[in-house]
C-alpha positions, 0 to 999 in steps of 0.5 A: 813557746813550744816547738814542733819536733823540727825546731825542738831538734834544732834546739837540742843540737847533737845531744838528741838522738833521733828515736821515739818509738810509736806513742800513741793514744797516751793518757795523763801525765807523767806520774812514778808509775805508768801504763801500757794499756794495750798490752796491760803492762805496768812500770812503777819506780821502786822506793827505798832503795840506793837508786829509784830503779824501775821494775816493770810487770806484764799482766800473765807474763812472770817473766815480765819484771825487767832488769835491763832497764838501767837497774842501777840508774835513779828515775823521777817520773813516768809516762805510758803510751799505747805499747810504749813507756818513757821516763825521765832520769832523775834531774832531768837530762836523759829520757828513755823509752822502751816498747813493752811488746817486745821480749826484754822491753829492749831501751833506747835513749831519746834524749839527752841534755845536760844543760836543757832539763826537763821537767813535767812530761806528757805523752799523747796521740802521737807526740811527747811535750816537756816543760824545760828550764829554759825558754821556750819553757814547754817543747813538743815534738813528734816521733821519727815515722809516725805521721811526720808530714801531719800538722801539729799547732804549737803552743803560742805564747812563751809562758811560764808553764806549770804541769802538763797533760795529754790526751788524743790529739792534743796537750793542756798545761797550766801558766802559772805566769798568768794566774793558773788558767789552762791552755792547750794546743794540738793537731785537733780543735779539742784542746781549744775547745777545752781551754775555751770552756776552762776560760780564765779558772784558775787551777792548781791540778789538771789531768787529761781524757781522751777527749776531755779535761780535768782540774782542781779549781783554786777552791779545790772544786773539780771542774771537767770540760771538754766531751761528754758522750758517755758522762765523764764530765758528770762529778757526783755531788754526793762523794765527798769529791771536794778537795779531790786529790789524785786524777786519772781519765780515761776514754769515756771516763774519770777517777778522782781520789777524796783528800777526806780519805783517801779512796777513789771515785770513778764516773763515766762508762767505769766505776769505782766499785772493785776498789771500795774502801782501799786508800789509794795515793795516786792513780793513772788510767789508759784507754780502759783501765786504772791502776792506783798505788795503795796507801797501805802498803805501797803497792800497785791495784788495776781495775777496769774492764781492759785489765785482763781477767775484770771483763765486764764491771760486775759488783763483786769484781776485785782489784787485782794486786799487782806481784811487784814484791817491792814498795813503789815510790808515791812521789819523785825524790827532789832535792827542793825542802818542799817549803809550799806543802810540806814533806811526805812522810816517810819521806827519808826513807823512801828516798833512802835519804837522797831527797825529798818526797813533796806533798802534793799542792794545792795545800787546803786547809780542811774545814769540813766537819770532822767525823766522830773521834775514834777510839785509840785502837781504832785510831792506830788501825786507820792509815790515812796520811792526815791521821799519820801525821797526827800521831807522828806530831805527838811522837815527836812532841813528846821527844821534844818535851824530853829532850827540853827537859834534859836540856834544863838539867843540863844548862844548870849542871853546867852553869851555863843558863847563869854565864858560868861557861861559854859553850861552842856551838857546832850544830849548823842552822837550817838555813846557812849562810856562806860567809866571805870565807864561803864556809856555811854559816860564816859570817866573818868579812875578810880583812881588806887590805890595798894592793899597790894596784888599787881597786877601780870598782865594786860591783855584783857579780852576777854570774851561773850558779849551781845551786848547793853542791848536794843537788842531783846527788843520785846522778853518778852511775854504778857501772860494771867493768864488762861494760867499760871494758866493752866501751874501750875496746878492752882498755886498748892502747888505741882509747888510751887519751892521757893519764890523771891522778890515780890512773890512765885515762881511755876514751870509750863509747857506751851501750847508749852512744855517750862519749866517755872518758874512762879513768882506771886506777891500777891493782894490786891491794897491798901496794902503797901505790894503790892505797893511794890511788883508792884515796884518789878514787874516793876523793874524786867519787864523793866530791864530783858526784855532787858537784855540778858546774858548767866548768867543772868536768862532770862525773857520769859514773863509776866501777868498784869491781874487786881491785879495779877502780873506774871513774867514767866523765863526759868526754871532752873532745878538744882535750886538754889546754897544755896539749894545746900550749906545749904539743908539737903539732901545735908549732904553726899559729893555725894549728889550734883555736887557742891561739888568740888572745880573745880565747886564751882570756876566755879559757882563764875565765872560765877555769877561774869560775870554776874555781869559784864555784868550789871555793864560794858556792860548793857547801863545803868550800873545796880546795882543788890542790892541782890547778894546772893547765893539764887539768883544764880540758876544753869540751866541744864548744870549746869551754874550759872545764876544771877536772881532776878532783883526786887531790882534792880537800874540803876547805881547812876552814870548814873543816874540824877534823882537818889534819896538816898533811904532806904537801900535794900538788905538781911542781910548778903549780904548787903554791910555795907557803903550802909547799914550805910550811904546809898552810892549804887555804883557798889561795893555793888554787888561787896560785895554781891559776896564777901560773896557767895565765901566765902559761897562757899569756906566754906558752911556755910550761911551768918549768922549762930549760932557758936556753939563755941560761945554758939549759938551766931549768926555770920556772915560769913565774921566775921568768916571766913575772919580771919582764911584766913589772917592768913593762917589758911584757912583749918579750914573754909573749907566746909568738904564736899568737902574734902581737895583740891589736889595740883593744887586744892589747890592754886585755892582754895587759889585764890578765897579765897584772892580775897573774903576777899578783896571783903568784905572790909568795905570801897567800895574804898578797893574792887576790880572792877568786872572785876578784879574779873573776870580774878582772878577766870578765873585764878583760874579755870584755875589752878585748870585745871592744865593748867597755873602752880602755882600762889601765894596768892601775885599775884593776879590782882586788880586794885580799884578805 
């Protein structure tokens, strides 16, 4: 169901930041290019590039082309206003706006969610609606000082919403969750109007007028409803329009683009005729004008009386090519293998490798006449995208054709078509399988084996996934030093917070209000020191960039600035789970929130789903290497995060080209068979997680001196796991917390057996981590009150 702003904001809690300059009189929806039509701008994202930065181009301003829209920072999609332009960042968690009537188009964050994403977005008459990927799934709101006090009609209903368009007053979307018909709400009757007329159509494409409505029926028909007052709902019979592909409307009138071949149709109070014969990709309209993005070369054409210098619709006028110097991208770069309609081509490339450019849907199958065949010069000269694919079919064709051939001479050189040899295949499928192991196309089940404690159950575990470890790839920032240097006050004493595996961490704040943690590795090339600090600093930039979980610490971005190696994450403001365990200020019971049994158990499962994600979902599986209560930070609603990704390995397993290496990790966490005969496997961290248990359970660090002992030094496993095993587990527990209740009590109980047999000394003795998992989800769950008693003999294990 859709909200107005007030409920929106609720929504969102302190991630909005409450700015929205005046959006008024936007048209459409959002596409990768965008335009302010009062003050004839026009912002495009750029293809072919390491980053879908966008550029923006005044009309009779040179000096127009901006840099100081986050240059460095991907982009996926556009949407214009009367003086305005917003985009949303690629994956959806930020949206910017700038007003193009000023200067430097000076950007102002107005939003910024990493776990509500948006989606399509649509702004107009005042407002700005997103679909989420969340309920409700399409959320409008209104800007701050641009008539707040009005009404505006939310959307009933909690629908399962596809693309959304705006125009004066109103918004229009498809639910796909009820056959593809149109809905629309707003502050005026028009969108009810229109959704009335629409009735119960189904429609795979829909972009909004002024006052009016556009879609592509399921037949691939064109359908316009709504006002009429100047012929924008009259679609010509005679132009070819079926199948009709882009859709751009504008106060009195339409655009649509022909699928036949790819040239535009204007009706209404503007035509088509300055852009006769030029292919176009997509269109977008404002109040009185239309740009399109050309199929030939990627760039950008305005036409229409608003565009300065076409007054008027004479005949002879021209389109005017836009001077971006740059190829602009046709469509978002997704990290989806568009299944429904197949690829874009050049899709690679223009995505410079970090997606995928989507056909867009709906996918008809042409069964209109063919036109005469071409002959073979003619053929190469014509660039429509079907004619395209047809020659890079036959490209590859032949490739393929060769390449079997090879392939044959090969087999019966070898001998291996009559079973003379037995070759390994390394090449993976495309679709893999994450195997028992969690490497990709494994399918190697574990050896199970009982534990003296005997698993109780076998159930699904049904818990967030991140999808592949390569999605949202593009989202790490490249930032300069002058930036984080600014951020912290000049790297400070007072932002110093901690220190991590190649550096000292700071706090710091950036130009756009985020919180950060910003980790500076030392200098000096020639040092061994720094040799290894620069490993630590590229292990954690290319396996945090693209790994996102809600329990793994999230990277924003970095620095590479001659010597100096900066990594910047979200900042976790209560800290790390040892400062809350072993600081001084932590003496008294009620110096931390930590200090229950309830959130100590929490805290462990939430680090053991993070572990989790890497060792089974991350493709490669990944191997932590320094578990360790320093390493687990807990950000402001108290959710434990993993961080620290320097030591970091892919799973041995996985991994063909792993190397046996010294033994890294911190003493008191490290798994002993990787310290003393250098085995690294998944059990390690599995280890590493043992002991911060038991640290949580008695409060006490890894390594401690035993005043029972004379000061001697002990580790923590040494001293606690016995007391455990011999039911004597009372006296180890941190007394800070006090004795557990009843429920508390048999949770507590839980989590304890399940450390002691992750700190095993033999790896084949520890637990999987998903096993894990489900016991600490059981424990929480106890200590809740909510699934009875359960006993230290019933404990769910399964080893491999």
């Amino acid at each position: 169901m859709t909200k107005p702003y007030s409920n929106f904001l609720y929504a969102v809690s302190f991630y909005t930041v409450i700015y929205l300059p005046p959006l008024i009189h936007a048209l459409g929806s959002g596409s990768t290019f965008a335009i302010a039509y009062a003050t004839a701008t026009v912002c495009a994202i750029v293809a072919a590039e390491p980053a879908q930065r966008i550029i923006c181009y005044r009309a009779g301003d040179a000096s127009s082309f901006s840099a100081s829209i986050l240059p460095n920072v991907s982009y996926s999609t556009l949407a214009g206003g009367q003086t305005s332009i917003c985009a949303l960042r690629s994956g959806g968690y930020t949206l910017l706006c700038w007003e193009t009537n000023a200067p430097k188009f000076p950007v102002k964050r107005l939003y910024y969610n990493n776990t509500i994403l948006l989606q399509s977005l649509s702004i107009g008459g005042g407002k700005i609606c997103a679909t989420t990927n969340t309920t409700p799934s399409v959320s409008c709101w209104r800007p701050v000082g641009n008539d707040r006090n009005s009404t505006d009609e939310p959307l009933n209903g909690n629908y399962t919403m596809g693309k959304i368009t705006s125009g004066f007053g109103f918004s229009c979307g498809i639910v796909l969750s009820e056959n593809n018909r149109v809905t629309c709400w707003g502050r005026n009757s028009v969108g009810k109007d229109i959704e009335e007329q629409f009735g119960n159509l189904s429609v795979s494409n829909i972009e909004a007028g002024f006052s009016h409505v556009c879609g592509v029926n399921s037949a691939g028909d064109l359908l316009c409803k709504g006002d009429n007052s100047k012929g924008q709902l009259n679609v010509p019979l005679n132009k070819g329009l079926n199948f009709a592909s882009g859709l751009a409307l504008g106060e009195g009138f339409s655009c649509a683009i022909r699928r036949s071949n790819g040239t535009v149709v204007c009706w209404g109070s503007i035509n088509e005729t300055s852009v006769e014969g030029i292919e176009l990709e997509s269109i977008v309209s404002g109040l009185n004008f239309t740009c399109g993005l050309t199929t030939r070369n990627f760039s950008i054409v305005c036409w229409g009386p608003g565009w300065p210098g076409n007054n008027g619709l004479a005949s002879n006028a021209s389109a005017n090519e836009l001077p971006f110097g740059a190829v602009i991208l046709p469509g978002p770069c997704v990290q989806s293998p568009c299944n429904e309609c197949g690829l874009y081509p050049q899709s690679s490339r223009l995505c410079f490798g970090t997606g995928n450019i989507c056909k867009p849907s709906p996918c008809f199958n042409f069964t209109t006449p063919s036109p005469p065949p071409a002959s073979p010069p003619e053929v190469l000269k014509q660039s429509s995208p079907w004619r395209r694919g047809l020659l890079a079919f036959l490209i590859v064709g032949a490739v393929g054709v060769f390449m079997g051939i090879c392939s044959i001479i090969y087999c019966l050189w070898t001998g291996v078509c009559c079973g003379r040899k037995k070759v390994h295949n390394s090449v993976q499928p495309t679709i893999t399988r994450t195997g028992s192991n969690g490497c990709p196309g494994s399918n190697n089940s574990p050896s199970s084996r009982s534990f003296s404690i005997r698993r109780h159950s076998s159930r699904a575990m049904k818990r967030q996934r991140s999808g592949t470890s390569s999605k949202h790839a593009d989202r790490a920032e490249e930032f300069s030093l002058a930036e984080l240097a600014a951020a912290t006050n000049d790297f400070s004493h007072e932002n110093k917070i901690g220190a991590g595996s190649f550096g000292i961490v700071y706090k710091g704040k950036l130009w756009d209000g985020r919180e950060v943690a910003i980790k500076r590795g030392e200098t000096g090339q020639k040092t061994k020191k720094f040799q290894e600090k620069e490993t630590a600093f590229e292990s954690e930039l290319s396996f945090l960039s693209r790994l996102h979980h809600k329990h793994l610490v999230r990277l924003v971005g970095y620095c590479e600035d001659k010597d100096e190696r900066l990594l910047v994450y979200e900042y976790m403001k209560n800290g790390a789970v040892f400062d809350h365990l072993h600081d001084k200020n932590n003496v008294e019971k009620s110096s931390s929130l930590i200090n229950s049994w309830k959130m100590r158990i929490r805290i462990a499962l939430d680090a053991a789903r993070g572990i989790e994600y890497l060792h089974n979902y991350a493709v490669p599986p990944i191997i932590h290497r320094d578990i360790k209560s320093s390493n687990i930070l807990l950000d402001t609603n108290w959710t434990a995060r993993v961080s620290d990704f320097g030591l970091s390995l892919m799973d041995p397993e996985c991994d063909r080209n792993y190397r046996p290496m010294k033994a890294a990790g911190t003493v008191g966490y490290i798994d002993p068979e990787y310290y003393g005969l250098n085995v690294l496997t998944t059990k390690s961290d599995v280890y590493g997680l043992g002991v911060v248990m038991v640290e949580l359970l008695t409060g006490r660090r890894a390594i401690f001196k035993n005043d029972e002992n004379g000061g001697t030094p002990i580790t923590l496993v040494d001293f606690a796991v016995p007391a455990i095993i011999a039911g004597e587990m009372v006296k180890v527990l941190d007394p800070r917390v006090g004795p557990p209740e009843l429920n508390e009590a048999e949770a507590v109980e839980l989590m304890a057996y399940t450390a002691i047999h992750c700190v095993n000394s033999e790896g084949k003795e520890r637990p999987i981590i998903g096993d894990i998992v489900s016991n600490l989800e059981r424990a929480l769950n106890v200590c809740d009150g909510s699934h009875g008693s359960i006993s230290s003999g019933a404990l769910s294990f399964l080893s491999d």
